[in-house]
GUVEX-641204 format. One record per residue: residue in one letter; residue number from 0; x, y, z of N, C-alpha, C, CB in turn. Coordinates in steps of 0.02 Angstrom, whole numbers, plus 50000, padded with zeros to 5 digits. Atoms other than C-alpha are relative to their C-alpha. Glycine has a CB too. Example, Ala and Ser with C-alpha at 12.3 -4.5 7.8 and 13.67 -1.06 7.14 Angstrom:
<pts>
+------+-----+-------+-------+-------+-------+-------+-------+-------+-------+-------+-------+-------+-------+
| type | seq |   n_X |   n_Y |   n_Z |  ca_X |  ca_Y |  ca_Z |   c_X |   c_Y |   c_Z |  cb_X |  cb_Y |  cb_Z |
+------+-----+-------+-------+-------+-------+-------+-------+-------+-------+-------+-------+-------+-------+
|    A |   0 | 50045 | 49941 | 50000 | 50615 | 49775 | 50390 | 50045 | 50060 | 50000 | 49950 | 50001 | 50062 |
|    S |   1 | 49958 | 49941 | 49997 | 50684 | 49947 | 50357 | 49961 | 50055 | 50037 | 50020 | 50023 | 49929 |
+------+-----+-------+-------+-------+-------+-------+-------+-------+-------+-------+-------+-------+-------+
</pts>
This chain:
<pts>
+------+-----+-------+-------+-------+-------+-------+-------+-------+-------+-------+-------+-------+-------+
| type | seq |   n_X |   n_Y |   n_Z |  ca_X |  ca_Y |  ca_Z |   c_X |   c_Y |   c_Z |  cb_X |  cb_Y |  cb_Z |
+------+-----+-------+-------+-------+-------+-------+-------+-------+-------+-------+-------+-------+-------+
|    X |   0 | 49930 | 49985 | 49991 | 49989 | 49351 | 49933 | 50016 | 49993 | 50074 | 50017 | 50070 | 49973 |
|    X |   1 | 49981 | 50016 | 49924 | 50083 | 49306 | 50097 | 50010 | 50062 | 50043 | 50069 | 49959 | 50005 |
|    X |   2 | 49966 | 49938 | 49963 | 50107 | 49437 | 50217 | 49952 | 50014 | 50058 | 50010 | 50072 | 49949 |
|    X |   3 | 50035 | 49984 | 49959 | 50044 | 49503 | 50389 | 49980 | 50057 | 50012 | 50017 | 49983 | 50036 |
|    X |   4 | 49998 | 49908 | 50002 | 50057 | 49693 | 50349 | 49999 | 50022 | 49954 | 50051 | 50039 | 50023 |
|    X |   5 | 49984 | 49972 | 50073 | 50031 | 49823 | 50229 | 50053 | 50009 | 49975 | 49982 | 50052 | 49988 |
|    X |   6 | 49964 | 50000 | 50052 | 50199 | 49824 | 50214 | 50053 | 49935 | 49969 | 50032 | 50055 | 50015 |
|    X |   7 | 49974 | 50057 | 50027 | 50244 | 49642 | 50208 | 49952 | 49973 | 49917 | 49993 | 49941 | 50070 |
|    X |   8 | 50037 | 49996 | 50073 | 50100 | 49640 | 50063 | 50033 | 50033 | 49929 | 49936 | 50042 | 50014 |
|    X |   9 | 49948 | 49958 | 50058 | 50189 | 49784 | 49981 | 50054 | 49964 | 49966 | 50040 | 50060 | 50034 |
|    X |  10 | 49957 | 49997 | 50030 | 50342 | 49718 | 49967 | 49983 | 49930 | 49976 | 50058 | 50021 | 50031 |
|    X |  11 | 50000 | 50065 | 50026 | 50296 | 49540 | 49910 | 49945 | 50026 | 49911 | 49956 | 49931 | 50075 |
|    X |  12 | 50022 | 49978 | 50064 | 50188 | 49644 | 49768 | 50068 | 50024 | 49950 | 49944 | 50063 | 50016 |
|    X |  13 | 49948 | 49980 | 50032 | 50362 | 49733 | 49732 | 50030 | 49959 | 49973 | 50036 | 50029 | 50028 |
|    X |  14 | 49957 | 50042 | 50014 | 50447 | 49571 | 49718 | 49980 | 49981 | 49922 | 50001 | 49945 | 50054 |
|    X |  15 | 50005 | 50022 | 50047 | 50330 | 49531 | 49564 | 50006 | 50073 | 49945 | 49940 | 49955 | 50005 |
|    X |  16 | 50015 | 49948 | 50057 | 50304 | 49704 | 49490 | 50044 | 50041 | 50015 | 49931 | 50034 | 49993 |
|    X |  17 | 49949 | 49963 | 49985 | 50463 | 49796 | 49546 | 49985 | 50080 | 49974 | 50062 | 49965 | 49967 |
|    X |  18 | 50006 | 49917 | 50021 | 50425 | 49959 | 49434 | 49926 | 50020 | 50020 | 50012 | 50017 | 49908 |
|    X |  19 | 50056 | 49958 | 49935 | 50255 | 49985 | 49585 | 50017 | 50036 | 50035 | 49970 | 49968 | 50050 |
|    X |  20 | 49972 | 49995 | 49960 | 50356 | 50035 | 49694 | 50002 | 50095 | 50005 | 50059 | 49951 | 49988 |
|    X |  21 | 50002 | 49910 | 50026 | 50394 | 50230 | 49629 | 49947 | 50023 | 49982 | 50040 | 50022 | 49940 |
|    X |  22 | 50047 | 49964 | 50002 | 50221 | 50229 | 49587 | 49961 | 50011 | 50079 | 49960 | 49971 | 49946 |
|    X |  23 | 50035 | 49977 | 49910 | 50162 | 50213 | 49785 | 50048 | 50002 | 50033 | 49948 | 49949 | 50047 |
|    X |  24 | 49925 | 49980 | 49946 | 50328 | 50242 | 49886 | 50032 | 50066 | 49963 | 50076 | 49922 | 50000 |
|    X |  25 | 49922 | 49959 | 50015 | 50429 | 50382 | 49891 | 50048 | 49994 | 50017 | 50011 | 50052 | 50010 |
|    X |  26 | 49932 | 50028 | 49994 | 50596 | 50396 | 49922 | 50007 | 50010 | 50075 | 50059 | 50038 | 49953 |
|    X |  27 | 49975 | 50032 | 49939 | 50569 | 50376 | 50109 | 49949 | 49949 | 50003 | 50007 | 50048 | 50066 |
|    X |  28 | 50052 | 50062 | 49973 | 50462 | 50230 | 50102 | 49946 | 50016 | 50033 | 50029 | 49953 | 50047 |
|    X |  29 | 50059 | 50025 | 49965 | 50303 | 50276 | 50142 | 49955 | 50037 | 49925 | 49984 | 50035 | 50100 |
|    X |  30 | 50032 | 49997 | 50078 | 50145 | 50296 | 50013 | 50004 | 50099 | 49987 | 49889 | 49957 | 50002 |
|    X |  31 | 50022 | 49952 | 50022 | 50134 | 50419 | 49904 | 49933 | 50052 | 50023 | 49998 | 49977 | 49952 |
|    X |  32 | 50057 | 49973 | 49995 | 50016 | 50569 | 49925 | 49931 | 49975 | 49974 | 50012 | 50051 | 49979 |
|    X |  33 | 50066 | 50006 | 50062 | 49898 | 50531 | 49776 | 49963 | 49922 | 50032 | 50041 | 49989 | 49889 |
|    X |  34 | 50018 | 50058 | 49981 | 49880 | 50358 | 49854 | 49970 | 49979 | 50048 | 50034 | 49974 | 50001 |
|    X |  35 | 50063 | 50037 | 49966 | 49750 | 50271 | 49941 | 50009 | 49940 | 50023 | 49945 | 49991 | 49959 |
|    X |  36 | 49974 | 50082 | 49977 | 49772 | 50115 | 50054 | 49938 | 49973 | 50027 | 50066 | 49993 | 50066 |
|    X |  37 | 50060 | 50004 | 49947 | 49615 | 50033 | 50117 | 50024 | 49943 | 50034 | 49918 | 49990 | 49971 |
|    X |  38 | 49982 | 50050 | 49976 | 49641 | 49879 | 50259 | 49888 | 49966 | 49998 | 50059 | 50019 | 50086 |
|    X |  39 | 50056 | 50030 | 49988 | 49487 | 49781 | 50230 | 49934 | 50040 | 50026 | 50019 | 49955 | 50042 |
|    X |  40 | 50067 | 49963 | 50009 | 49368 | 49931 | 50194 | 50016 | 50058 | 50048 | 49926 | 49954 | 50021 |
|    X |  41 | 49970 | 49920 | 49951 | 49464 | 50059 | 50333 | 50045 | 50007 | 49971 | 50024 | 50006 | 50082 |
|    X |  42 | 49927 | 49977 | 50027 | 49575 | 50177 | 50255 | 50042 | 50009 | 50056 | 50000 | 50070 | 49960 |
|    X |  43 | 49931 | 49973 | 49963 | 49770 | 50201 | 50322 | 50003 | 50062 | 49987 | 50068 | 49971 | 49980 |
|    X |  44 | 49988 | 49957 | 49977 | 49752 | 50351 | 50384 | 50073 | 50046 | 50002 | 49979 | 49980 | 50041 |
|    X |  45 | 49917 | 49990 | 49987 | 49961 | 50377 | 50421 | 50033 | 49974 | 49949 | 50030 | 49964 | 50063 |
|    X |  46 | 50001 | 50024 | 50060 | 50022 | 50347 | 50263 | 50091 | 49985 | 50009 | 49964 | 50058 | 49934 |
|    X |  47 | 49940 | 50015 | 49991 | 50195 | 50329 | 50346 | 50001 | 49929 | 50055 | 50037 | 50068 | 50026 |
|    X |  48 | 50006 | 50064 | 49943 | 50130 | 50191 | 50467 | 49973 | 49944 | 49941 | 49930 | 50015 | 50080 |
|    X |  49 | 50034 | 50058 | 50032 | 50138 | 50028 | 50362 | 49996 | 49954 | 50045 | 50030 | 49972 | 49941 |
|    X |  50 | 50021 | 50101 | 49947 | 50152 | 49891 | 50493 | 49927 | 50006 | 50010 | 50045 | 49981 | 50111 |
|    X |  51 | 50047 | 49990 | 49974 | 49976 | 49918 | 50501 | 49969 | 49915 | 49995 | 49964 | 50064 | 49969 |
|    X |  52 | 50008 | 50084 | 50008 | 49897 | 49702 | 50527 | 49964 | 50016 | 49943 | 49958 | 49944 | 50062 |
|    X |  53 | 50034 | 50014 | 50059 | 49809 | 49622 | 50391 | 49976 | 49942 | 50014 | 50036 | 50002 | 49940 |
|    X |  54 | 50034 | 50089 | 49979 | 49711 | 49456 | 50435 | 50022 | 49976 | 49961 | 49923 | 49972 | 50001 |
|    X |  55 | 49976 | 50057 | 50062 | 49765 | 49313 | 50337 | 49941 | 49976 | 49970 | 50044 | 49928 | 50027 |
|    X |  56 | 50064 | 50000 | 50059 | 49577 | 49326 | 50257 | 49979 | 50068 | 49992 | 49927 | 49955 | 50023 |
|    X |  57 | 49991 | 49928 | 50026 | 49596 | 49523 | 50244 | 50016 | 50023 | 49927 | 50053 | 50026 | 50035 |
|    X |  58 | 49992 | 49963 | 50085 | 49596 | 49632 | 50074 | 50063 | 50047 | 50016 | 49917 | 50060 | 49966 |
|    X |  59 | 49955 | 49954 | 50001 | 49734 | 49761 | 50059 | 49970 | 50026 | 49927 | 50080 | 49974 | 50008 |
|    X |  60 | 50019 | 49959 | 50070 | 49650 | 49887 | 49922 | 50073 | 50061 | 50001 | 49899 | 50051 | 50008 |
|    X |  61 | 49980 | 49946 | 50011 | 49768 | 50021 | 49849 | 49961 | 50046 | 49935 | 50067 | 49986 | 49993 |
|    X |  62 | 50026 | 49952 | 50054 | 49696 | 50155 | 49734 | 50049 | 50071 | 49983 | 49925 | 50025 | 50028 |
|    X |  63 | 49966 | 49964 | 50016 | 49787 | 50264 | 49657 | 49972 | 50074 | 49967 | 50034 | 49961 | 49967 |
|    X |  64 | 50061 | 49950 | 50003 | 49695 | 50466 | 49627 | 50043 | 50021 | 49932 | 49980 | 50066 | 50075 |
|    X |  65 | 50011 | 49945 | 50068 | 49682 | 50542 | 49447 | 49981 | 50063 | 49991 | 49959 | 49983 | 49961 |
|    X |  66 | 50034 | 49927 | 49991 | 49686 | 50723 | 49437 | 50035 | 50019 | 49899 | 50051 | 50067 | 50097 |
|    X |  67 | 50005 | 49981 | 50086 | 49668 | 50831 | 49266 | 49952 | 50025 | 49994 | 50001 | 49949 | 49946 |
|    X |  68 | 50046 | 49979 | 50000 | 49565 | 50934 | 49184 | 49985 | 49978 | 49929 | 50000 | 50062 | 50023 |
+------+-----+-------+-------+-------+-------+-------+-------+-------+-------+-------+-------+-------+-------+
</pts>
């Protein structure tokens, strides 16, 4: 996917899957708690800092946490 940032990644994921968006953004744009961002094996730390780079041969993992008993 094209993009130089986690959040130029993001939103070009939104563009295909539009209802992602409420599952990792809240309603100020930045990730959800439950959510997990890794940049090529280092997690984002600042979960309100997306410009974080992304190499143009970089991974962008998200994981999303399951709680329950």
């Amino acid at each position: 996917m094209p993009g130089s940032t986690v959040r130029e990644l993001l939103e070009g994921l939104f563009a295909i899957r539009p209802i992602l968006r409420g599952y990792l953004l809240d309603e100020q744009g930045v990730l959800r708690h439950h959510v997990a961002a890794f940049v090529d094996g280092d997690v984002v730390r600042d979960k309100r800092q997306l410009d974080i780079p992304v190499p143009p041969d970089g991974e962008l993992f998200l994981l999303q946490a399951l709680s329950g008993g």
